[in-house]
C-alpha positions as CSV (number, residue, x, y, z in Angstrom):
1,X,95.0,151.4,86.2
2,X,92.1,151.0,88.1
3,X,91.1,147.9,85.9
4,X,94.1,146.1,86.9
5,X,93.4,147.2,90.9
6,X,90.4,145.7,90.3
7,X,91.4,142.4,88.9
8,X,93.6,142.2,91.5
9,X,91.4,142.6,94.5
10,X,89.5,139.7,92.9
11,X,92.3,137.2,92.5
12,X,93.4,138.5,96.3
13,X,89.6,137.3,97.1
14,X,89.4,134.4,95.4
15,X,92.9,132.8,96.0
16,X,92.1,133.7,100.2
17,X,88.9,131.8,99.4
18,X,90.7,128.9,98.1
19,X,93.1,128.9,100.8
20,X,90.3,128.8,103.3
21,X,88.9,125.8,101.6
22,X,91.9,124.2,101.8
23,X,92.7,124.7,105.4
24,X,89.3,123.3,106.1
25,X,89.6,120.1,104.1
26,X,93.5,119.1,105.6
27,X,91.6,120.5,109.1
28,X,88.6,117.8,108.7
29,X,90.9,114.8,107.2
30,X,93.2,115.5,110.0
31,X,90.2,115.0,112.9
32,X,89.1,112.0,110.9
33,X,92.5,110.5,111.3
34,X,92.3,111.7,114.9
35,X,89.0,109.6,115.4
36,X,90.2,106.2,113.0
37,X,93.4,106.4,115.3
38,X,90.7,105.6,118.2
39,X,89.2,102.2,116.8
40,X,90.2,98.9,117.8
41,X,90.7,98.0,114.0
42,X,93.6,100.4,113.5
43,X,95.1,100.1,117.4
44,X,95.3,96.0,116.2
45,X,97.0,96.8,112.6
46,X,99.6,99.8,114.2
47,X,100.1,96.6,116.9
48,X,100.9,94.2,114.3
49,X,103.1,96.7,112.2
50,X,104.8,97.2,115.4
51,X,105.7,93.5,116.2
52,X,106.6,92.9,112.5
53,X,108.9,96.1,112.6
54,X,110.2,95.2,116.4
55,X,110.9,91.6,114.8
56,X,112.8,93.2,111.6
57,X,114.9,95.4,113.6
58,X,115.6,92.6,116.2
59,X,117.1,90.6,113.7
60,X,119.1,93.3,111.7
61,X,121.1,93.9,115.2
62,X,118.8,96.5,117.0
63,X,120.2,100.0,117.3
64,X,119.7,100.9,113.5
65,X,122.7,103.0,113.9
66,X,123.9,101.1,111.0
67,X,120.9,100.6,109.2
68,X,122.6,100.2,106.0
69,X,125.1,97.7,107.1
70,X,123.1,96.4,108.7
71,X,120.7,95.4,106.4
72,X,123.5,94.4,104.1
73,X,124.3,91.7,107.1
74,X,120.8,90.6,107.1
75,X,121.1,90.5,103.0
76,X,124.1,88.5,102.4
77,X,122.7,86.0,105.7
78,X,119.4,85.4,103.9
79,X,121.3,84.9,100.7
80,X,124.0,82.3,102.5
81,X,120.9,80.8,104.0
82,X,118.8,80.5,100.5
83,X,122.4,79.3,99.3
84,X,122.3,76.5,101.8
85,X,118.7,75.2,100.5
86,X,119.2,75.3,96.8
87,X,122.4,73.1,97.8
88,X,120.1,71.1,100.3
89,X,117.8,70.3,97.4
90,X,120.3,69.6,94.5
91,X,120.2,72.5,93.2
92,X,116.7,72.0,91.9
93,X,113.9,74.2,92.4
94,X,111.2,73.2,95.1
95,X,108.3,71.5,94.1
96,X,106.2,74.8,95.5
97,X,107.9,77.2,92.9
98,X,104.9,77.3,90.3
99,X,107.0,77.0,86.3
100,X,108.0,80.2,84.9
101,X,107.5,82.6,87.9
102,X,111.2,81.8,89.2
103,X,113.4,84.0,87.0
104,X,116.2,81.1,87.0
105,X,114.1,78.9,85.3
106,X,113.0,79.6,81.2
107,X,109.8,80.8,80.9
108,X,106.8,78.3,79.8
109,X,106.2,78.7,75.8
């Protein structure tokens, strides 16, 4: 019995060891978050995530209440409006659609 005491008190030790270790490394990550929060690179991206998000909820009606209808809205109006170019253009694809990569249009042999 004492064997298995002793094993134990090891894997105790060495799994509060690890855990230690662990709590460090997620304690250090999380201050060097803390500090990239701080430099002007990430305050301008987080600035322009914000105006892009602002803009995509702006459009999809605001309160995000109904996010999912919402978005359906927003779905079927880009479709209606992607709807109205094809017919604009005959139906054709545009001249910027490089061959193959639109999935309407057979692949290049």
């Amino acid at each position: 019995m004492d064997k298995v005491s002793d094993m134990y008190q090891k894997t105790a030790g060495a799994m509060s060891a690890v855990g230690e270790k662990t709590s460090s490394l997620f304690g250090g990550i999380g201050a060097k978050f803390g500090q990239l929060k701080e430099t002007p690179t990430f305050k301008s991206f987080e600035e322009r995530v914000g105006g892009v998000y602002s803009a995509a909820r702006t459009r999809m009606g605001g309160s995000g209440s109904n996010s999912t209808q919402d978005f359906e809205e927003a779905l079927k109006e880009a479709e209606g409006e992607k709807a109205a170019l094809d017919a604009a253009n005959g139906g054709t694809v545009p001249a910027t659609t490089t061959p193959g990569t639109d999935v309407s249009q057979p692949a290049a042999s």
